[in-house]
N, C-alpha and C positions, 0 to 999 in steps of 0.2 A: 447677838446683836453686834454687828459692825457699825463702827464708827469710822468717817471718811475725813480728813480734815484736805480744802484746800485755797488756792488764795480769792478773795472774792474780784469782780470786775463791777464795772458800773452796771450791767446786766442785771446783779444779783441784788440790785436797790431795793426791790419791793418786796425779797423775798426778807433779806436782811430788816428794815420796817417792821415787817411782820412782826417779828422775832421778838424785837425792841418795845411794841407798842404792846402786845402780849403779856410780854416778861415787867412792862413796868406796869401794869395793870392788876397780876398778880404779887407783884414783891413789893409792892409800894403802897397796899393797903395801909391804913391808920398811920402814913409817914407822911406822903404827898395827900393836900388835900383830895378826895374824891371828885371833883368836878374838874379839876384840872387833869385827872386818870380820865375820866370820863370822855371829857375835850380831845385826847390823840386821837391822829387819824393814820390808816398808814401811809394816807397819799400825802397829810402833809410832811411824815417821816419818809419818803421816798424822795420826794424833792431833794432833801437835806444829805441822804445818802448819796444820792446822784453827784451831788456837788464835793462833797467831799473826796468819794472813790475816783473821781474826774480830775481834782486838785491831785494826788500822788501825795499829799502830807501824812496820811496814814494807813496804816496795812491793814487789811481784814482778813482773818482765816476764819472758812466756815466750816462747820461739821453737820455732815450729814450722814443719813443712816436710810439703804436706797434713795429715791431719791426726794425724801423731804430735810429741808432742814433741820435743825434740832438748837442750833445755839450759833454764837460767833463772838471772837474777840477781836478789838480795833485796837493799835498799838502805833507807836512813833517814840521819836525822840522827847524825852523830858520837858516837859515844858514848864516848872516849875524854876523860879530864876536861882533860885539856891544850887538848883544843880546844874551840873557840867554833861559836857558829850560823853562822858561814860555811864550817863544814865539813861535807860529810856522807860517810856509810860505804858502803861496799859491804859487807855481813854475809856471804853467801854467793854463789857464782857456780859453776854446776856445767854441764858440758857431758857429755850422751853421750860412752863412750870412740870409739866408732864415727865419732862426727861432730866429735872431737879433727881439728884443721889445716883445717877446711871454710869458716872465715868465720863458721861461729856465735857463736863470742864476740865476734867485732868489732859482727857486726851487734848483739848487747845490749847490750854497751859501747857504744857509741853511742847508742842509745837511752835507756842508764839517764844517760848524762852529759847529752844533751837533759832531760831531765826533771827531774833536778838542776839545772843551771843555770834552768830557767823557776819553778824552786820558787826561785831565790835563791842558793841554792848557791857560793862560790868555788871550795873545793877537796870533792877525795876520796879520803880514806883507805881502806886494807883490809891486813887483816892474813894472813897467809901462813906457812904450814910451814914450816921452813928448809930442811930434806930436799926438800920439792917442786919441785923442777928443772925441772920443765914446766910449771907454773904461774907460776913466777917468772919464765920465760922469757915465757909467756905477756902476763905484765901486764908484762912490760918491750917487748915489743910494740906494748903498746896504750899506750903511754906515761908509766907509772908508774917510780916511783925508789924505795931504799929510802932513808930519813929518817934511818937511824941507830938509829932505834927497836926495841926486841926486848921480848918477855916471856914467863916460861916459861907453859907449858900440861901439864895433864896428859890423856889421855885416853885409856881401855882399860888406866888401868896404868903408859904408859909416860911420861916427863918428856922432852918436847917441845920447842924454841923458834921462837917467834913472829915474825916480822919486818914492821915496818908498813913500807909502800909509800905513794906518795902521787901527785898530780898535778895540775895548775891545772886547771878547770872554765871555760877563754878560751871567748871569746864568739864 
């Protein structure tokens, strides 16, 4: 199995969507209430992509394998006020549940830290469910820590907490 990772464009809105509405439909059983999982659409996550990859405020790398997709991570500058321009974020990071344990997230982690550090970058934050267990496993894989940092979220309803993870951007 090849893995492709490359940058996404506004073209790649619906496919990106997909991915997203997918992915939060599968990882987000017993976290996010069911009827608000239920409620995504990918048209109304297309919209939102469009506008975003259109704005230039954040990079998408997708990874595909021929030519379907399989996952994608969205990244920018830090946006957390605690931190400085040597930080930047990972916003989103979404893999097919199918192609969950395959190397896909490594391969985009990797690539998105490549591209961070040549953009300047020291570190990179991202922030995480506290309920999500497989994702936190995930990024403690890929070499993140949690910082101590939390904050609530609400979404579909239910009151949430957040946990920021972190990790050096070495050369």
């Amino acid at each position: 199995m090849s893995i492709e990772v490359r940058e996404a464009n506004v073209e790649d809105a619906e496919a990106i969507a997909t991915v997203h509405v997918a992915t939060w439909q599968a990882a987000y059983i017993g976290i996010i209430p069911e009827q608000f999982l239920n409620d995504l659409t990918v048209t109304g996550r297309t919209a939102g992509w469009q506008k975003a990859l259109g704005s230039g405020r954040i990079r998408v790398l997708l990874a595909h394998t021929g030519n379907m997709l399989v996952g994608w991570v969205a990244f920018g500058r830090c946006r957390d006020e605690d931190k400085d321009g040597q930080w930047a974020e990972v916003e989103a990071f979404y893999v097919l549940p199918s192609w969950w344990g395959k190397g896909v997230g490594r391969s985009l982690s990797d690539a998105a830290q490549t591209r961070l550090r040549d953009a300047g970058y020291k570190h990179v934050a991202l922030w995480v469910l506290a309920e999500n267990h497989r994702a936190i496993a995930a990024y403690q894989k890929l070499g993140f820590a949690h910082d101590g940092t939390s904050k609530s979220a609400q979404i579909g309803g239910a009151s949430l907490v957040e946990l920021r993870y972190y990790r050096a951007l070495a050369d």
